[in-house]
FILO-96820 format. One record per residue (C-alpha): residue in one letter; x, y, z. Coordinates in steps of 0.02 Angstrom, whole numbers, plus 32768, in hexadecimal, padded with zeros to 4 digits. Last residue first. Example, Ala and Ser with C-alpha at 12.3 -4.5 7.8 and 13.67 -1.06 7.14 Angstrom:
2
s82AC7FCB8165
a82677F1F8186
***
This chain:
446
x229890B195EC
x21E29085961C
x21A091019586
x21F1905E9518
x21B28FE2956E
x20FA9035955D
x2118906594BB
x21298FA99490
x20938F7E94F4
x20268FFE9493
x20578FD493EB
x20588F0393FF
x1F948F0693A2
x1FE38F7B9311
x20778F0B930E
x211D8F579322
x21968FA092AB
x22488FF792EA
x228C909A92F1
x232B90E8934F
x23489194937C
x23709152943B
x231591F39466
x22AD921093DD
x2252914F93E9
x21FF91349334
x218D90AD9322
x2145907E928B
x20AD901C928E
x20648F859253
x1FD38F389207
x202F8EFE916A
x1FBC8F5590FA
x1FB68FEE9155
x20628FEE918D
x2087901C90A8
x1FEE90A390B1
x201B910D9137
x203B90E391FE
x20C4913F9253
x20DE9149930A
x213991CA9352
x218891C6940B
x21CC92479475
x218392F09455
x220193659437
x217D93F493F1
x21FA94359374
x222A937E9358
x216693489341
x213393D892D2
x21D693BB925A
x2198930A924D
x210093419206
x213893AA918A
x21BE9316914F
x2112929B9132
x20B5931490D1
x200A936C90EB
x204793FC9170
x1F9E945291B1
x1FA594149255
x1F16938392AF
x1FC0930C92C6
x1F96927B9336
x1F9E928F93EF
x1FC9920C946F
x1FDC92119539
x1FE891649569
x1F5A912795D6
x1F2F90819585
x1E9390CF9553
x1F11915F9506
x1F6690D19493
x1EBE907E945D
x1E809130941B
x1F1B915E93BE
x1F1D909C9366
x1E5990C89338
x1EA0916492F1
x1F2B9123929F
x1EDA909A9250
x1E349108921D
x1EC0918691C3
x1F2591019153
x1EAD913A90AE
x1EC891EC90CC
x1F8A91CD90D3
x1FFF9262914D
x1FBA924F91E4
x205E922B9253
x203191E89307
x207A925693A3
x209B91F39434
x20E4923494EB
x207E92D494E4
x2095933D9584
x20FB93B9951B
x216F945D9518
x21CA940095A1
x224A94799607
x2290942996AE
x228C94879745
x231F946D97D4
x23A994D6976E
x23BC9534980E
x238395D997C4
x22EC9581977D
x22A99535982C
x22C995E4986B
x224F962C97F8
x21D695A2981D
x21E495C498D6
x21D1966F98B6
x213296519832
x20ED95C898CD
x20F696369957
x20D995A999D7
x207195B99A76
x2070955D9B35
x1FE495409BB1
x1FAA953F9C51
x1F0095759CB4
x1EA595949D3F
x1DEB95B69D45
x1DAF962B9DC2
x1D0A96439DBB
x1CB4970A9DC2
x1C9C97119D17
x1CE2973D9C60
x1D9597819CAF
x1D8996FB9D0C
x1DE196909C72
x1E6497149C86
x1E9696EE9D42
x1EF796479D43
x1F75965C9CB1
x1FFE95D89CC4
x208795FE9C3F
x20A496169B88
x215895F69B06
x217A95AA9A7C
x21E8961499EA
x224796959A51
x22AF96FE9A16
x230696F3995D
x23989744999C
x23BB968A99E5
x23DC963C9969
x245B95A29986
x241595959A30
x234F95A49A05
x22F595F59A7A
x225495AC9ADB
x21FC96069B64
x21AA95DE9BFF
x213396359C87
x20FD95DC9D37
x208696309D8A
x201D96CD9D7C
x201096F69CAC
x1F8C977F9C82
x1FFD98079C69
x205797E19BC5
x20FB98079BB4
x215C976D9BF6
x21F097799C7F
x2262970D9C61
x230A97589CB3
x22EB96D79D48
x231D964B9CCD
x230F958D9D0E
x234A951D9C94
x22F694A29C05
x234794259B80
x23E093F79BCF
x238E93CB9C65
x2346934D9BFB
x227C93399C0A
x2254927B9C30
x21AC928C9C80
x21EF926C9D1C
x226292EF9D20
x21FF93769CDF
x2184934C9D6D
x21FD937C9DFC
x222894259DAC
x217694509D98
x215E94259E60
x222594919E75
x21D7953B9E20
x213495179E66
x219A952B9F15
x21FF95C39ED6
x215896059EA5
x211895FE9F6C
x21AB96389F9F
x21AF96CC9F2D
x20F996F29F70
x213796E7A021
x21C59742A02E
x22309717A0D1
x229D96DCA05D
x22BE971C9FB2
x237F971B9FA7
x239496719FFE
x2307962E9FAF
x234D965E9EFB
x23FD96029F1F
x239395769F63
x2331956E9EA0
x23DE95799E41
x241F94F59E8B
x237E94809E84
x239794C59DC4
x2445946B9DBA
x249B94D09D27
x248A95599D97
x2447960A9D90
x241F969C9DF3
x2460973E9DA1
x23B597829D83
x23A3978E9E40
x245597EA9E52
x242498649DCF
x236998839E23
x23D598B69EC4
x2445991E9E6E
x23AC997B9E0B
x236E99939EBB
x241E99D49F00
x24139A499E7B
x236F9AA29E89
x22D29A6E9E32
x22729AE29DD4
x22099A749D88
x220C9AA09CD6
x21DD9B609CA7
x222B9B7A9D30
x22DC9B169CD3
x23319AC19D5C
x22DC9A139D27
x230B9A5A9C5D
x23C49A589CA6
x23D599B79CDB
x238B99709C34
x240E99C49BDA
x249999799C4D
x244A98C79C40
x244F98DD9B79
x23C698CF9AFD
x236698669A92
x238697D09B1F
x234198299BBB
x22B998A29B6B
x223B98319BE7
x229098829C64
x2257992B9C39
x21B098FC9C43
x21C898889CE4
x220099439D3B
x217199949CE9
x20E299139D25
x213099109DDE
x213799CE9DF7
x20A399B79E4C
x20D399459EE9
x216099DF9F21
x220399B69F20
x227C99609FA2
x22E198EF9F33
x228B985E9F8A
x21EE98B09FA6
x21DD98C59EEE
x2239983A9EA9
x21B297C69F04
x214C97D79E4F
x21D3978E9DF5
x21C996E49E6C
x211196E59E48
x2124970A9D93
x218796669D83
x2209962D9D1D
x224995B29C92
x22C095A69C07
x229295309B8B
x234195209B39
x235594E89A75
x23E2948B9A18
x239393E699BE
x230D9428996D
x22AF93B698E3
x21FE93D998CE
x21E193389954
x2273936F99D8
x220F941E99EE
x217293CE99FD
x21AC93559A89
x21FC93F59AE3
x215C94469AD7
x20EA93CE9B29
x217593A69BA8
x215294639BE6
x2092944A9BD0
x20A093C79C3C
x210894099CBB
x209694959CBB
x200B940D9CD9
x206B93A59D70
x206994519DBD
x1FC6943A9DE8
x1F4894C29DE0
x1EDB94729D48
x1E3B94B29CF9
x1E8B94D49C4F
x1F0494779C0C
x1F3B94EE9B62
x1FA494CC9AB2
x1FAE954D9A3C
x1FFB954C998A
x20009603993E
x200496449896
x201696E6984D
x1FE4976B9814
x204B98269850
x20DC97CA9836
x218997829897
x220B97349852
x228697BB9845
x22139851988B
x217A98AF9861
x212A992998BF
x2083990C9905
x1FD1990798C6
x1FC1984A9910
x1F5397DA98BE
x1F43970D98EC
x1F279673988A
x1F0C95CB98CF
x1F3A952D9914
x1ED494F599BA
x1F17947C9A38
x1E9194549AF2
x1EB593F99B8A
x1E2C940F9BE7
x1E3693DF9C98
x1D9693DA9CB1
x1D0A93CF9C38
x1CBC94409BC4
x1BFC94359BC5
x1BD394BB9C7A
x1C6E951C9C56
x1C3A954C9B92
x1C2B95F19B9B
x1CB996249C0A
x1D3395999BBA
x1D0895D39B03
x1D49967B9B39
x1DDC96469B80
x1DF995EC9AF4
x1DE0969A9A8C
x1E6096DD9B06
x1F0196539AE8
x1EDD96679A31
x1F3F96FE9A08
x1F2097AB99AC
x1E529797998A
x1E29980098F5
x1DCB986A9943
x1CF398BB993E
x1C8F994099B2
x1BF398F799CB
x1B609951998B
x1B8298FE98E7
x1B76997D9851
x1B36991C97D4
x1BE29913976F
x1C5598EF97FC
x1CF599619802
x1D5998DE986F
x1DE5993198D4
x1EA698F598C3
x1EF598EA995F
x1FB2990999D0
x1F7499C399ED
x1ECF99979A4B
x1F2D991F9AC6
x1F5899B79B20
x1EA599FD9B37
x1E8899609BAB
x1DC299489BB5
x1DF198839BAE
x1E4C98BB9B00
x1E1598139AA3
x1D5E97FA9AF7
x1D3998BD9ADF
x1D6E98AE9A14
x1CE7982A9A0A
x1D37979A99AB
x1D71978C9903
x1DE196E998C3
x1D4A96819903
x1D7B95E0997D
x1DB295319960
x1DE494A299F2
x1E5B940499D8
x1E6E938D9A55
x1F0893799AC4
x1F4792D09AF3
x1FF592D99AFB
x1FFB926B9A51
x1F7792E89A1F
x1FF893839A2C
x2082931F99E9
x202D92F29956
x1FE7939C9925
x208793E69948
x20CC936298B6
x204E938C9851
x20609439984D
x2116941F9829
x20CB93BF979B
x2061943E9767
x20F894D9976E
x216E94489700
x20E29443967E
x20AD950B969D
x215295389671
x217C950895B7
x20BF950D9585
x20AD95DA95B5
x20A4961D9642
x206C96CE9638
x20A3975696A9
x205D97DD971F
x20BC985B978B
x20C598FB96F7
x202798D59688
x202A9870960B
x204998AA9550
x1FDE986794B3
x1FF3991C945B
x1F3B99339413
x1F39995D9349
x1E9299BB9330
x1E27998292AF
***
């Protein structure tokens, strides 16, 4: 039989024990945050049609995997490369039954046939969080406050949310005096602000194969990016008196100072968030407010939390305009970043009590003892291995550091006991069999 080489492909990775414990609880602490904010949780199918992913946009071709399906589906088939377009899916198809606002979380895996970076891969896992059927700036503030909570829950303390709007970066153009459609190449090159230097950005916008733009344009765009305050109503008048007279950057300058308004109230530090005119966000779809979250003690890592209000691509599946909000987390980056900052704990385990089964005749005890334990809602295991003897055993449970042992052979037995053996304090002491679960309660409580 042929010998097969059990390699993954470049971009993938497995997780083995170690990592997914400390990736489910960070799972479960987004999960927490996102229903304490009241957001319910939504599923959809890792393939979608390839025509509902791209939106007829050849570009988006390059970033996904295609489906080869068996039966030859007359639909062309993707893997779908974020979860912000199947909602918008679901919210086409279902706008008659799905109520309004909807505030919607969804955990998931997405593909992306891209290259690979630190911390990022060609699987991985996203955490998205959407209100959908909103206009109010009360809702990006939400979603904004959303992610500041989550970040404080896994355990950040030095992050920046730095905000923006695409209305404000869309009045660059008749504010720097260039033509409407070199808009989307100009906020391309932007968007490099970060990986790449303010003077090498400047000269891609003169580049023609850029946007051409001449000198005193890219001065202009310089002196906009420079706008910033550690007082964001600062920041915002500085902006009004460079983009006045312009009414769409007006009009996101005023968002700007609504969203601003509601961060307040609900308690969000202006430690925690700024206003950032260099944020530009890739993708196309977003029209209002746009945020991003980097992480001050890493912040080569990019951005780990980041979306923005989106009210055109649920159209995109009818003629009604559906607004919409919401926010995204890289959960592999943020994971790798958690690591790098010492934030992630290893366990190999989730077992808190292992039982010894070492004595034929003492194995209805432990058994019956392992059952009463997990009713009580302590996660117990008793040994199922192939080591016979007492010293094998233990060897299992140090290798596997799980917490607490109990032993019960032939000697507890008869004095309907147990032997309790606590790995951290390495101390042991005998219980009762009818006082085991309260004891390793106290002790679990320590």
């Amino acid at each position: 039989m042929q010998v097969i080489e059990p390699k993954l492909p470049g971009g993938f990775r497995d997780y083995l024990p170690e990592d997914m414990i400390p990736r489910q609880k960070m799972f479960d602490a987004i999960r927490e945050t996102f229903e304490r904010f009241g957001f319910v949780p939504l599923d959809t199918p890792g393939v979608e049609r390839t025509e509902i992913l791209t939106g007829g946009d050849e570009h988006f071709k390059k970033q996904i995997y295609g489906v080869v399906s068996e039966g030859g589906d007359e639909n062309e088939l993707s893997l779908r490369f974020d979860l912000t377009v199947p909602l918008a899916r679901v919210m086409a198809a279902n706008s008659g039954t799905l109520k309004k606002p909807f505030k919607r979380y969804q955990m998931g895996k997405v593909w992306r046939g891209e290259r690979q970076q630190a911390g990022r891969y060609r699987e991985f896992v996203q955490c998205d969080a959407d209100i959908v059927g909103s206009s109010r700036a009360s809702a990006d503030a939400e979603i904004i406050a959303l992610m500041y909570a989550t970040m404080k829950a896994l355990g950040f303390s030095n992050f920046l949310i730095r905000v923006n709007n695409r209305k404000i970066l869309n009045g660059l153009a008749p504010c720097a005096g260039f033509e409407e459609w070199k808009i989307e190449p100009v906020l391309r090159s932007l968007d490099k602000l970060g990986k790449q230097s303010w003077d090498d950005v400047a000269e891609e916008l003169a580049d023609e194969k850029c946007a051409y733009l001449s000198v005193k344009q890219i001065e202009i765009i310089g002196k906009f990016l420079k706008i910033k305050s550690k007082n964001y109503k600062k920041t915002l008048e500085e902006a009004t008196e460079l983009m006045r007279g312009i009414a769409i950057a007006e009009e996101g300058i005023q968002e700007l100072t609504e969203v601003a308004k509601y961060l307040e109230w609900l308690g969000v530090p202006e430690s925690a968030w700024t206003i950032d005119f260099s944020v530009a966000r890739g993708l196309g779809y977003y029209t209002g407010t746009i945020f991003e979250t980097t992480l001050t003690d890493l912040p080569q890592i990019g951005s780990v939390f980041s979306g923005g209000r989106y009210d055109n691509l649920i159209s995109r599946f009818g003629s009604t305009i559906i607004p919409a909000v919401g926010t995204s987390i890289g959960i592999d980056r943020l994971f790798a970043a958690m690591e790098q900052l010492k934030l992630v704990k290893q366990e190999k385990t989730v077992t808190e009590v292992l039982f010894l089964n070492f004595d034929e005749a003492s194995e209805s005890d432990v058994i019956k003892n392992v059952s009463l334990l997990r009713t009580e809602g302590i996660n117990t295991e008793f040994y199922v291995g192939n080591e016979e003897n007492l010293k094998g055993q233990l060897a299992y449970a140090v290798n596997t550091e799980i917490p607490i042992i109990v032993i019960i052979g032939a000697i507890e037995t008869a004095k309907s006991v147990a032997l309790i053996k606590d790995m951290k304090a390495r101390t042991q002491e005998e219980v009762k069999q009818k006082k085991l679960a309260e004891r390793i309660k106290e002790i679990l409580k320590k």
